[in-house]
Structure formats: structure tokens, C-alpha cells
C-alpha positions, 0 to 999 in steps of 0.5 A: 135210370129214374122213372123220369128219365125212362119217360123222357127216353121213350118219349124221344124213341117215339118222337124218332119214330113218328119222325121216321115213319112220316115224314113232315111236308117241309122236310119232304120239300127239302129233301125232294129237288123234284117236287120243288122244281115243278112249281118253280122256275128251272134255277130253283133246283140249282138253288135248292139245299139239299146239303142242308137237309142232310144236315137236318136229317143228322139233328133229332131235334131238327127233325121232331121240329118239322115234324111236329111244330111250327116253325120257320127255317132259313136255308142256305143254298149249296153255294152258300154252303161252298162257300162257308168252312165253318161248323153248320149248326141246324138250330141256329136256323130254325126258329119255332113260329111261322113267319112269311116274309111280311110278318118277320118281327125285328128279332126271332128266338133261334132254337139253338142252346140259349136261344140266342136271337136272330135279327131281322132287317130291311134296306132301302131296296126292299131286301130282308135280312135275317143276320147278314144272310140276305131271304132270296125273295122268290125262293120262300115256300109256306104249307101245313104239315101233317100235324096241321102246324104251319111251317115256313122255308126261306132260302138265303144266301149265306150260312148263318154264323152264331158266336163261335166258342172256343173248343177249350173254354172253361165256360158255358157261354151261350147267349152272352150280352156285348159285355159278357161277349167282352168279358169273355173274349178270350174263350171266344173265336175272334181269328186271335184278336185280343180285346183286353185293353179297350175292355179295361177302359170301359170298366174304368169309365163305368161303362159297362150298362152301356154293353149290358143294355137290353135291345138290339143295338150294334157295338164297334170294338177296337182291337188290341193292336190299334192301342200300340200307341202308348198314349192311345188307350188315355184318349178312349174317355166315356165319350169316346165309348159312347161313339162306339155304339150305335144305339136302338140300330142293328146292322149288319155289314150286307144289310148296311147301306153305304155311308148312311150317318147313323146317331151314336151313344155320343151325341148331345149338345156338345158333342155329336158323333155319327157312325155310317158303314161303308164298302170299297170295290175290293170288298173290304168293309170299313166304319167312320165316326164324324165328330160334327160338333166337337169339344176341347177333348174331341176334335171335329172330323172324320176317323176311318176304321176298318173292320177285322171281324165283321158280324157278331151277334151277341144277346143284345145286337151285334158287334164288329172289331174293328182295327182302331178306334173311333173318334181319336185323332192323334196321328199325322197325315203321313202316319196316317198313309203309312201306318194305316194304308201304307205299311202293313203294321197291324197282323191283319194287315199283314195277311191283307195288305194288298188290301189298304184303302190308299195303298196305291196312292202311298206305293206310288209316292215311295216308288218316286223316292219318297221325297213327296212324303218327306214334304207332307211332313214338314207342312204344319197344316195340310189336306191331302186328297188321296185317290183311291186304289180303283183310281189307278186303275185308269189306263193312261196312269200306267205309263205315267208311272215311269215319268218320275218328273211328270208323277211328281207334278201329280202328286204335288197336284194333290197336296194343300198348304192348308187345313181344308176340311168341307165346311171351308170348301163350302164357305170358299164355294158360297158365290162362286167355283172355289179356287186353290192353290196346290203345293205345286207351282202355279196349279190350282184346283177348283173345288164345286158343291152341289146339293146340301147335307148328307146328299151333298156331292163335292168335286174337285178339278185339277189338271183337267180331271174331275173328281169327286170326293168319295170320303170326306174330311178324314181327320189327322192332327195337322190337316185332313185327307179327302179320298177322291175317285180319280188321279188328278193331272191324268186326263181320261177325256177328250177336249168336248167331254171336258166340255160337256162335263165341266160346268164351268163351260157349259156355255161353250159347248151349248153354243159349240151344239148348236153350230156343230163346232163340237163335231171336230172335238173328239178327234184324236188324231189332232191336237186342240188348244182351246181358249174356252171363256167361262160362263162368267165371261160370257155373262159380261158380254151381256153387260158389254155388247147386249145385243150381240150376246143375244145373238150369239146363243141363238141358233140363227146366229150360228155362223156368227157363233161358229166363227167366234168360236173357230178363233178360239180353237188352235189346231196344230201337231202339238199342244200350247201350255201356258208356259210355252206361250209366255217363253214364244211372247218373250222371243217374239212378241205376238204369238201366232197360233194356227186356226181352223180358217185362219190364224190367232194373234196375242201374247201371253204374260204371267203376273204374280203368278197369273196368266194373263193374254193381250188380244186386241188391246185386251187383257184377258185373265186364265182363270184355269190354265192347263186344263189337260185332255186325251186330245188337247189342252183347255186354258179357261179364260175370264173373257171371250176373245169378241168384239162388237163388230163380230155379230152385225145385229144394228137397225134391224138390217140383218136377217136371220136364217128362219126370216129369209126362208119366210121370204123365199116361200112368200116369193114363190107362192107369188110367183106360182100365182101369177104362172096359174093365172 
């Protein structure tokens, strides 16, 4: 042995000595649950890493640095160890510089071969991230060990995972960069994902400085099996790669915050692309390119990807595999529910199948025989709105399920002859609610912006549910798919929470509270039929009897208003749609349906299309028929079913409740007056 080697094997013997013989504060605060549980809460020793430090007690290099350097450590609790299968590796949780949770840097060198980085990250809560591992906040303990030398504890909550490498590899791979990590693919542990093809095309593009660039930035790679279309891989151009990076940004999936548009590579004058991250309930974690502004090569709209391996940090940030590429849209909306979220066509889906993000929206289309599918294929232009999986979740759909004919007329609810992406929605949505015809015959939905850009909500109505858009404007060649939180048709409230709810009625049911009509509306064990006029109607009777529509939203009035809406209201054993009140017009002329005090005549004709009801000489248009509920049915209507005689307001004769109470008082005060003297 040289004389260099003796001095470095002496020199180790007493750094195992002095480890040994004195054991550093930290290392004592890892290994002594007791110590820790004294100065903090009871939960703490449930917390506390005491496999981790047996970890450390196996590493020699680990002990020297507690025992005699600076240091920060990030721990992981036994339940995160519990729950991690892989291999621990100590290093890649140390770091050798003190850091408090306030004076975390973006990055910190790992002590790890090659030193390979770990990212620091906040979200919007005030959570710190370092990696995908969230610092547990009341967990992190700073001291001085005996050298003097100030060391610092974060607990995490989950094991930090550097690049893992394959036992056989041929090469020394360290701390590789995104484009080594590409290059070098196939010696890594990627769950048997191959990169080979989207690799090739960022050497044909000349694309590699952008993987190769200094800092922290996040790079999305697709998998070779998204590029089973053959003509897939031509699309993936230079601009297409640069919709792949998110540049100057790092994150990781836990840190994420749900569908934040962040600026891509791909974003200039011509042609701007975001990427957000978003979450579904079940776990699964998927990424979306918007293509806000496209160009003859890139077209406008939403691609989704989902992510196959989440979390891989490289030299210069960090890299997600994903199971498609970004900004391509080349498959139809019916390829897009089978290929996708349908079939398991891809391996990863065929281990996770359970888990496609509209894969109960696409059973319950073949469960029906298909034929719904077979008609989104022959519409050259159509927008699907798509309920999630938690949507059918919904307690009323089960027995739906078995109902082919009434499951048909759903799912045709959710169908538009159309390409209907959000900027459409918003120019039909301009001055009023945007209505729509669906595929199925006489149904419309009814489409509601509120808010302005990224704050934006968009919902929809059809067949008495609300929904909201949950994803928007999912681009395929011939139509867009929105996924919404709720099966439409399935009603999920009864007929006063559709009022209150509905803010095409909120007129109705401001005038049903203060009369207390809306008490009744929650009953269950009747069925209603409501002819609820829409605030719009109301605003014309303003212009038609002024004076009476001031009295109407006036609690003074309340009997008034009460009558007037008692008219409205049929009460019977069984609902009124429109297609029975038009075949009961056509038997018998004038339908009469059974009120709370009395009984309500008119007859209903269907025009073009429409609805329309003769009541007193009246027509009065159904802007919305066949607004289902638990406990009834609503057929929103253009015009209340007034007359001017119904609130008697001339020459000041009537008096109002408020005003009679004064008199009275004024009566008795004058006739205790006279008793007293």
C-alpha cells in the first residue's frame, strides 16, 4: 500500500473512532425516540425515523458527516419508509450546509456520488418541497453538534428517489443532464419504458442544447409506445419539442398546483403553448398542452397526457414520462375514448386499466350496444362532453343503468352536432345563457361563463343537472371533448335546490322565500311540476305591469306573490313533461292540471321544434323543458303566467301589511288614551 493510501486508511480508522466514541447531537436526535418525545407533542414519537437511522448507522460516510460537518438531513418517517420498496440510499438525503426551512435555496448539492441536486420547492399553501417529499413543518429540529458545527433535521413524508440505474449498466452514470438521461435510457430504471423514438427525433430536430441547458427546468418525454401510430413520430417537428419543456420551472407532481398554466419552450408570436399538471380523484396524475394560439402546423387546443413515471430528477431539473405526446393532435374523438381511456392499448394501461380517466363514460356506451359510438363516428364535426369516472359514482345512475332506452337518451344529451370549443361557448354566452341543440331530439343544453381567463368556470345544463367543465377543449381531429363533473339527464336535487342553484331562476325563488312557497319544494313524497318563468321573464313584466312588479318582489306583497306562484305549481301523483302536455292538448284541447288551491288551465303546442303554452290568450314560449329533479319536473318558461289584475296597487287604495300594523298601533295608543283619562 502507498504512503497515501496508509494516510487515507488511518485517516478513516479515526473518523470510525471519533464516530463511535462520541456521538454527534443529531445522530443521538435520530436514534433517541425519547429525547424527541420530550420537547414535542405525543405524535412526534409515532413520527419519529428510527429506520432511517439505522440506515445512517450502516453508512460511514453518513456518520463522519454528523459527526463532523454541517449539515442538513431530510428524513423520511417509518410510514414513508412503509411505504417505499426501493433501495434507501442515505446520501441522497444529506446535504453538507445548514439550512432552516426559511433559508432553503432552490437547489442543494446532495452528498450522493456526483452530487446530484435536490429541488426546493413552495406551493401556493406555504408547503416546502424538497423533491417530491413535502418538510413536515412542526417536525424540523436545529442544534450544534460537538464540533461546534450547526446541523439541521427536516422530517418528510416520503423517501427521496434519485436516478435509479440499472445493475448492468455499462456506464458510470452519475449526475446525468435531460439529454444524457435520454441518451442513456436504456441503462436506466424506467419500469421498461422505452425512449428511442422521441430521442431520435430531438437529434433530428437539433434539439439537443434544449435538454442539455443549464438550470432547473421540468422536461416531459413520451413513451415509445404513444408513437404506435406510424405517422405520429413525422408531427414531433422542433416546435412540438419545445412544447415539451417547461423552461426556468421545476416541478414536481406532489408540489403541482392543479391545472396552473405554466409558459412552454414553445411560446412566441405565433405559436403559444402552456402546460399545467393536473390530479384526478383516483390519484392518476396527468399533463395538458394548450395550444392558445396555433399555426397551419399546430392546431388550437387542449392535448392530455398521462403521466407512466413521475418524478425523475436529472442534472438540470426534472423529467416525467408521459404516455403520448403533447401538442399533436391527430386522432378522432372516438379513437380518443377508445385508444386512450377506453381500451387498454398501451402496457401501462393494461396494468392500470381500471384507471382511464373516461373509462366509465366509454363501458357504459358499449354496455348500450355501442350504437352511441357508431354515431360519434359518422358526425364530421363533434364536441363530446365526457363525465368523469367519480361522476358515475352518483347514487340514482346505478339503476339508470339498466334502462337501455332511458341510458340512450343520456348519453345523447351528451353529444353536439358541433365543433364547440370555450372561445365558441363564450361568443354564444356574450348577452345571454348559451343555448344548444344536442344530437338528441329536442334537448338542449345550456351553457353559463362566469369569470374571465384562467379563473374562469363554465357550466352546462341539460336534463335538469348542472355541471361544470372540469377540462376543457381536449382537442381531436373532428370535434373537441370537455369532461364535466356530472352525468347530465341524472337528476341529483330536488325541485327548490334546482331553484336555488339555477341562476336562471333566481328570481323564482327569491320571491318563493320571502312568501315561504319554497317550504313545500323539498318534499319527496310529492311530485311537482313547476312552470318556473326565467329572470328574463320577469324583467318584461316590469315593462308590461310596473307597477305590479314592484309589488311582487316586496315582502308586503307576499300573499300576492304566493298566489302567483301557487298557479304555477301542478301537484300531482305523477310529473307533466312536455311531450305529455302536448299529446293531452291534442285529445282534449285545454289541459287541467291540479294546483295547490285550485287548478291550472292551458294547452301546449310544439312548433318547430318548440314549445309553446296558450294560457289566457297568451303564448308563452318553454325556453328550457324537462328540467328533471328528485321530485318533480321544471319547464322554465319566457313569461310568467300574470295579469295585471292579479296585485290590485291603483290609487293608492291597498294597503300594505307593514302600513296596517301602524294604524292599529295609532288606534290602540288613542283608545288607552281616552280609558286613562
Amino acid at each position: 500500500m502507498t504512503s497515501s493510501g496508509l494516510r487515507a486508511a488511518a485517516a478513516l480508522l479515526l473518523l470510525c473512532a471519533a464516530t463511535f466514541a462520541a456521538a454527534a447531537e443529531l445522530s443521538d436526535k435520530l436514534r433517541d425516540d425519547s429525547e424527541l418525545s420530550q420537547s414535542t407533542a405525543k405524535s412526534f414519537r409515532r413520527l419519529m425515523p428510527v429506520r432511517f437511522y439505522s440506515q445512517v448507522e450502516q453508512n460511514p460516510i453518513a456518520n463522519a458527516t454528523l459527526t463532523l460537518r454541517s449539515c442538513t438531513i431530510f428524513v423520511p418517517t417509518n410510514e414513508a419508509f412503509q411505504r417505499y420498496k426501493g433501495s434507501i440510499h442515505v446520501l441522497y438525503h444529506i446535504t453538507t450546509a445548514a439550512f432552516s426551512k426559511e433559508q432553503l435555496p432552490k437547489s442543494v448539492s446532495s452528498d450522493m456520488d456526483g452530487n446530484p441536486p435536490l429541488y426546493i420547492t413552495k406551493n401556493r399553501n406555504g408547503d416546502i418541497y424538497v423533491n417530491n417529499a413535502r418538510i413536515i413543518p412542526s417536525l424540523s429540529v436545529e442544534m450544534t453538534n460537538r464540533e461546534g458545527k450547526r446541523q439541521v433535521m427536516h422530517i418528510i413524508d416520503e423517501v427521496l428517489q434519485p436516478l435509479s440505474v440499472q445493475k448492468n449498466a455499462k456506464d458510470n452514470i452519475n449526475n446525468p443532464d435531460a439529454m444524457q438521461f435520454l441518451q442513456m435510457a436504456e441503462q436506466l430504471e424506467l419500469n421498461d419504458f422505452h425512449l428511442r423514438t422521441y430521442r431520435s427525433q430531438v437529434t433530428l430536430a437539433k434539439k439537443e442544447s434544449v435538454y442539455q441547458s443549464p438550470g432547473a427546468h421540468t422536461f416531459l418525454i413520451p413513451i415509445d409506445e404513444s408513437f404506435k401510430l406510424s405517422a405520429r413520430s413525422g408531427l414531433v417537428d422542433a416546435k412540438v419539442i419545445d412544447g415539451h419543456v417547461i423552461p426556468n420551472t421545476v416541478i414536481f407532481t406532489a408540489a403541482s398546483q392543479h391545472d396552473d398554466p405554466k409558459t412552454s419552450a414553445a411560446f412566441e408570436d405565433l405559436l403559444k403553448v402552456t402546460v399545467s399538471f393536473f390530479k384526478q380523484k383516483d390519484g392518476k396524475m396527468y399533463v395538458k398542452s394548450n395550444t392558445i394560439v396555433g399555426d397551419a402546423k399546430h392546431r388550437e387546443g387542449v392535448v392530455l397526457a398521462e403521466i407512466v413515471k413521475a418524478n425523475i430528477p436529472v442534472q438540470n431539473g426534472v423529467v416525467h414520462l408521459i404516455h403520448r405526446p403533447l401538442m399533436i393532435i391527430d386522432t378522432t374523438v372516438t379513437d380518443f375514448l377508445k385508444k386512450n381511456f377506453g381500451c387498454n392499448s398501451f402496457k401501462f394501461l393494461n396494468e392500470n386499466g381500471e384507471n382511464g380517466a373516461l373509462r366509465k363514460f366509454y363501458e357504459v356506451i358499449m354496455d348500450n350496444g355501442g350504437e352511441v359510438l357508431d354515431d360519434i363516428t359518422n358526425l364530421s364535426e363533434v364536441t363530446i362532453l365526457a363525465p368523469s369516472n367519480d361522476a358515475w359514482n352518483a347514487s340514482l345512475i346505478e339503476n339508470l343503468l339498466r334502462n337501455r332506452k332511458k341510458m340512450r337518451e343520456i348519453l345523447n344529451m351528451h353529444i353536439i352536432r358541433d365543433r364547440l370549443n370555450v372561445d365558441k361557448i363564450r361568443q354564444k354566452n356574450a348577452n345571454m345563457i348559451a343555448q344548444v341543440p344536442t344530437v338528441n331530439n329536442n334537448t338542449f343544453l345550456y351553457f353559463n361563463v362566469k369569470g374571465e381567463g384562467t379563473d374562469a368556470v363554465i357550466t352546462v345544463e341539460g336534463g335538469g343537472v348542472n355541471a361544470t367543465i372540469i377540462q376543457a377543449d381536449v382537442a381531436q381531429t373532428n370535434g373537441y371533448v370537455h369532461i364535466i363533473d356530472r352525468v347530465l339527464g341524472v337528476p341529483h336535487t330536488t325541485v327548490l335546490g334546482k331553484l336555488e342553484s339555477d341562476p336562471m331562476m333566481s328570481d323564482t325563488y327569491k320571491m318563493g322565500q320571502f312568501s315561504h312557497f319554497n317550504d313545500q319544494l323539498n318534499n319527496t313524497q310529492r311530485r311537482f311540476t313547476y312552470f318556473v318563468p326565467r329572470d328574463k321573464g320577469w324583467q318584461k313584466t316590469e315593462l308590461d305591469y310596473p307597477s305590479a312588479h314592484k309589488k311582487l318582489f316586496m315582502p308586503d306583497f307576499s300573499y300576492h306573490s304566493k298566489s302567483i306562484l301557487e298557479r304555477h305549481l301542478a301537484i300531482a301523483d305523477h310529473v307533466f313533461t312536455m311531450k305529455d302536455l302536448v299529446q293531452y292538448s291534442e285529445q282534449a284541447g285545454n289541459v287541467v292540471l291540479p294546483t295547490f288551491r285550485d287548478s291550472l288551465q292551458l294547452r301546449v303546442e310544439e312548433e318547430a321544434g318548440r314549445y309553446v303554452i296558450i294560457w289566457n290568450y297568451k303564448k308563452i314560449n318553454v325556453y328550457r323543458p324537462d328540467v328533471e329533479c328528485t321530485n318533480g319536473i321544471i319547464h322554465v318558461i319566457d313569461y310568467p303566467l300574470l295579469e295585471e289584475k292579479d296585485v290590485v296597487v291603483s290609487g293608492g287604495s291597498y294597503l300594505t301589511e307593514s302600513s296596517i300594523c301602524i294604524i292599529l298601533a295609532n288606534l290602540i295608543m288613542i283608545t288607552v288614551a281616552k280609558i286613562l283619562n
